[in-house]
C-alpha positions as CSV (number, residue, x, y, z in Angstrom):
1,X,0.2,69.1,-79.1
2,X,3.7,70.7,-79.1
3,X,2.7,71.6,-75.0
4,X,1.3,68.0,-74.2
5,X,5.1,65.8,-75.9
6,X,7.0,68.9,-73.9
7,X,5.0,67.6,-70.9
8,X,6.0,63.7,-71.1
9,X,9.6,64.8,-72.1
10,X,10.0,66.6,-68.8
11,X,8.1,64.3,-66.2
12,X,10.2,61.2,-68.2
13,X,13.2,63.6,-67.4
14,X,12.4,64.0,-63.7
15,X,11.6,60.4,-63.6
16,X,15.0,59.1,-64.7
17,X,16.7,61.7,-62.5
18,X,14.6,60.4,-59.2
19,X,15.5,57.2,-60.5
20,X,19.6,57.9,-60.6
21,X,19.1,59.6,-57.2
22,X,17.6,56.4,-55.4
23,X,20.3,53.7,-57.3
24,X,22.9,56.0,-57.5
25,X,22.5,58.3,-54.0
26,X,25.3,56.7,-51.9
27,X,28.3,54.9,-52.7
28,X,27.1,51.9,-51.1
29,X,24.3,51.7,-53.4
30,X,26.6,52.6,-56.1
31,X,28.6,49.4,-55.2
32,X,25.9,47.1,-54.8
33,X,24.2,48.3,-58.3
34,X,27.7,47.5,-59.6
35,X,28.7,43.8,-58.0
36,X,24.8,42.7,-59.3
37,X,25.2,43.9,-62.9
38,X,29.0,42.4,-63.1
39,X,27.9,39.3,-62.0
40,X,25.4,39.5,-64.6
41,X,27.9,40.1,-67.4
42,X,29.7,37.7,-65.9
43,X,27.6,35.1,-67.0
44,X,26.9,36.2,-70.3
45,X,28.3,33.7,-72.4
46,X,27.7,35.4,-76.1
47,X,26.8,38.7,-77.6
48,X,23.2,37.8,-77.5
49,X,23.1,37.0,-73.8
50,X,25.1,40.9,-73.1
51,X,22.0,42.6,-75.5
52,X,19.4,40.0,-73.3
53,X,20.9,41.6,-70.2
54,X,21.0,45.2,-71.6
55,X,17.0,44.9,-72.2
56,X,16.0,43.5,-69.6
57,X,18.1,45.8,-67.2
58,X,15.8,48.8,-66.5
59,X,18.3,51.5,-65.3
60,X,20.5,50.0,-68.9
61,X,17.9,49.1,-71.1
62,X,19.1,50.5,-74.3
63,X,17.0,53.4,-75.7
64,X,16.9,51.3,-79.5
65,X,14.9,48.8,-81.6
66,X,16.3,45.4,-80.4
67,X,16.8,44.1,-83.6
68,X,18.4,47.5,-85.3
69,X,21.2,47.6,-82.5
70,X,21.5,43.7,-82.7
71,X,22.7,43.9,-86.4
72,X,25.1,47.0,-85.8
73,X,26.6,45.1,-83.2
74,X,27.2,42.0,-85.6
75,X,28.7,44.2,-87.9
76,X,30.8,45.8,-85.7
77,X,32.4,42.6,-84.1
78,X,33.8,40.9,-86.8
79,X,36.4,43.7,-86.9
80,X,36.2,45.0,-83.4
81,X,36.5,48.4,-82.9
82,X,39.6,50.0,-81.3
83,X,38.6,53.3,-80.7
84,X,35.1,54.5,-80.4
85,X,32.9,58.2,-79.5
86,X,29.3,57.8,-78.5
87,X,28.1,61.1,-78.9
88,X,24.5,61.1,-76.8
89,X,24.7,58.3,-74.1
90,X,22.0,58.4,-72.2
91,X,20.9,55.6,-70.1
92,X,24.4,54.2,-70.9
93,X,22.5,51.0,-72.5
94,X,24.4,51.7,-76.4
95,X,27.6,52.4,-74.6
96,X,27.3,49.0,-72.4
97,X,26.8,47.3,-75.7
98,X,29.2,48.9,-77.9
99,X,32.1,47.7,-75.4
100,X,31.0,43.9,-75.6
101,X,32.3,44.3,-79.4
102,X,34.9,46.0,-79.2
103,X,38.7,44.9,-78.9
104,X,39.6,44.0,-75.4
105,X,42.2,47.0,-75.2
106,X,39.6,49.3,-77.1
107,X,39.6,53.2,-76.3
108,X,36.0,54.0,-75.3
109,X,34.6,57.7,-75.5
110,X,31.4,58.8,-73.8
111,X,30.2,62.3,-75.1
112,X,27.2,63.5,-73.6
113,X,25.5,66.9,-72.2
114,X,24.8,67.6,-69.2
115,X,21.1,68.0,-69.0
116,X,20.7,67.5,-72.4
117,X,17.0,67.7,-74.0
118,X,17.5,64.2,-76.2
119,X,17.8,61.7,-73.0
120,X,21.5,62.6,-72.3
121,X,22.7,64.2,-69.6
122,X,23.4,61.2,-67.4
123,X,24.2,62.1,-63.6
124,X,28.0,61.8,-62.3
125,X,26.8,59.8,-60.1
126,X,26.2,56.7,-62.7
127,X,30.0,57.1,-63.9
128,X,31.6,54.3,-61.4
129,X,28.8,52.3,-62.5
130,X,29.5,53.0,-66.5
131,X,33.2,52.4,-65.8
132,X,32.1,48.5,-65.2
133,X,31.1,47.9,-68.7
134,X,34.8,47.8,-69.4
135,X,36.6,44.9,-70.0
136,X,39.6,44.2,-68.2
137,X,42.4,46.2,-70.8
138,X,39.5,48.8,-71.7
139,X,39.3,52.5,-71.1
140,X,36.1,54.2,-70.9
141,X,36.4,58.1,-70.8
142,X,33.5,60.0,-69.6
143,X,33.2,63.5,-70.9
144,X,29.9,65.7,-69.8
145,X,30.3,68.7,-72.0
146,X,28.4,70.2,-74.8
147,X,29.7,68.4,-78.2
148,X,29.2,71.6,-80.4
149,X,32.1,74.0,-78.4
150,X,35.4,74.2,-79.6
151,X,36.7,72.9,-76.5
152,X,35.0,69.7,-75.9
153,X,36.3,69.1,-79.6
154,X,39.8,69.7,-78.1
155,X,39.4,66.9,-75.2
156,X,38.4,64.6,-77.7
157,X,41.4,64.9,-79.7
158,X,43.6,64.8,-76.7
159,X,42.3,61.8,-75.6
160,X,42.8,59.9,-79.2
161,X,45.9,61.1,-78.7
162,X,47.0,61.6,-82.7
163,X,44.6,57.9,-83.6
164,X,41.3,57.7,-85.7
165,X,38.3,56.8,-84.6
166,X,36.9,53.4,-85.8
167,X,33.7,54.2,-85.3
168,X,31.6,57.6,-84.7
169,X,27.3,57.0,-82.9
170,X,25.8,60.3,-83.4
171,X,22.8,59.9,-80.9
172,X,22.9,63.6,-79.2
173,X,21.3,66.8,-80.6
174,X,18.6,65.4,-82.7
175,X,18.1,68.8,-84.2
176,X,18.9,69.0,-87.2
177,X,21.7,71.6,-87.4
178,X,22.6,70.0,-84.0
179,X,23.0,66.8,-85.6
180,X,24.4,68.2,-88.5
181,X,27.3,69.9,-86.6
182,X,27.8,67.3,-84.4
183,X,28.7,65.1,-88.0
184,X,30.9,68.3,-89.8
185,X,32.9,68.4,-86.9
186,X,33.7,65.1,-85.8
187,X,33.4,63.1,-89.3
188,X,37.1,64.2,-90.0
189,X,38.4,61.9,-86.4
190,X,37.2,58.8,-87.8
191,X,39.6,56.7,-90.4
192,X,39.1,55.8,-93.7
193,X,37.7,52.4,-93.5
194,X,35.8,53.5,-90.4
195,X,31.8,53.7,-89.9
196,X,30.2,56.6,-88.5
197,X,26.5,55.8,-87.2
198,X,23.7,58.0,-87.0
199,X,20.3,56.7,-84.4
200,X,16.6,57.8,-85.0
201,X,17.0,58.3,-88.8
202,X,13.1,57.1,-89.3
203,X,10.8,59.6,-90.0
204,X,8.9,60.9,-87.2
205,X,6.0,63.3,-86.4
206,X,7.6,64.7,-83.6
207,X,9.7,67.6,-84.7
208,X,8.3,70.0,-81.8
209,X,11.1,68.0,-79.8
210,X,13.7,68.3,-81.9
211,X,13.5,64.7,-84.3
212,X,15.0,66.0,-87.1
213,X,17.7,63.8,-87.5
214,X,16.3,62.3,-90.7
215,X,16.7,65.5,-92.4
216,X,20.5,65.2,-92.9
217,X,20.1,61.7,-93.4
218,X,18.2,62.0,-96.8
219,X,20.6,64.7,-97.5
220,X,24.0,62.5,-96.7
221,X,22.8,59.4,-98.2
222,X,22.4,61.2,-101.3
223,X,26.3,62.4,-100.9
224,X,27.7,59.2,-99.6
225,X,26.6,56.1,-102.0
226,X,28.5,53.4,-99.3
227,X,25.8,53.4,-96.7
228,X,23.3,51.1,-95.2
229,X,19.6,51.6,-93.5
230,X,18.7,49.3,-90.4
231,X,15.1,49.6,-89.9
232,X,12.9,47.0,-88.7
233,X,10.0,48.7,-89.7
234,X,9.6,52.3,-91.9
235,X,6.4,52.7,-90.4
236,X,7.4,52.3,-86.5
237,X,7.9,56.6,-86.5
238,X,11.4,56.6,-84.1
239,X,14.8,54.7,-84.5
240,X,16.2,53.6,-87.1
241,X,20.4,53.6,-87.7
242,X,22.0,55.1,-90.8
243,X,25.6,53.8,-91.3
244,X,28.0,55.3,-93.5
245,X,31.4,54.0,-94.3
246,X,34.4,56.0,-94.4
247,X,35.5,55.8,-97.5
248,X,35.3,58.8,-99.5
249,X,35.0,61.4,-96.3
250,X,38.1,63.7,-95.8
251,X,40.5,62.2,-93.3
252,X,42.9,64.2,-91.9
């Protein structure tokens, strides 16, 4: 069993990189990708129309349970986020999403390994086509680097420059001590008032890969009373977002 899901993980791997190579290959594929999808957005009159467009964009398609994302979102734009870290962005979908609710000037941080084993590791070729999901006074910063070293922790905080973070998505290492250090180290960045999200909190068979991530979530939901479950369904086996406001976490 363990063999056959390490199978599908790699050819969907290899698929999605021969994918990036023949949109992403040259830079004037690279431009044309980019002029559709922004005429696209262009169009998009309300958040609904920007998560429509996310799903039914292939090469964006977020990797989440419509409906689960759909209500983070709507609690994340009635106070619009200023400064955000997506740790784990894979097919860029969440990070596309996550800037069409935040504030028009908002600091945007993409975390993700290179090559990672969870769906990250997104080619540097899809950057110039990430950097479009920005809205005009917006800043998306793109750093490919492991998020458990010491350093990577350090470009972080020299890019928030002093500021908190208003909202943390944990969606890399779904190990569980991966996860877990992923939320000891960067839980203190956020401010108090802030959320800090956690994907694939559901219960799921397939620990051989690494889906551990509802481990620490029973454990931190027991610690941190102020939190909220979004699960369409607790049988569906994957997914799932765990929320926790920032109000009792240390806050440097």
């Amino acid at each position: 069993m363990m063999e056959k899901t390490a199978n599908v993980m790699f050819k969907k791997k290899w698929l999605r990189q021969s994918i990036n190579i023949f949109l992403y290959g040259s830079i004037k594929q690279r431009s044309f990708m980019g002029i559709l999808f922004q005429k696209k957005v262009n169009r998009c009159g309300s958040l609904q129309d920007c998560v429509r467009l996310a799903y039914g964009t292939f090469n964006v398609k977020p990797q989440q349970v419509r409906e689960e994302i759909t209500e983070l979102l709507g609690m994340l734009a009635a106070d619009k986020p200023k400064r955000i870290l997506e740790i784990g962005t894979s097919g860029g979908g969440t990070l596309f999403l996550l800037s069409r609710v935040a504030s028009s000037d908002a600091s945007i941080i993409s975390l993700d390994l290179p090559g990672g084993s969870f769906g990250g590791g997104y080619s540097s070729l899809k950057i110039p086509f990430y950097k479009i999901f920005a809205t005009q006074h917006q800043k998306i910063h793109f750093v490919r680097e492991d998020s458990h070293l010491p350093q990577t922790f350090q470009v972080i905080q020299d890019i928030l420059k002093g500021c908190k973070l208003d909202l943390l998505f944990i969606d890399g290492d779904h190990t569980y001590h991966g996860v877990k250090k992923d939320f000891e180290m960067y839980n203190g960045l956020v401010k108090k008032g802030g959320l800090i999200a956690f994907h694939d909190i559901c219960y799921t068979h397939e620990t051989a890969c690494g889906g551990e991530v509802y481990k620490l979530w029973r454990e931190l939901k027991k610690c941190y009373p102020h939190h909220e479950e979004i699960v369409k369904n607790r049988k569906q086996g994957w997914a799932g977002i765990g929320v926790i406001f920032n109000d009792n976490l240390s806050s440097k």
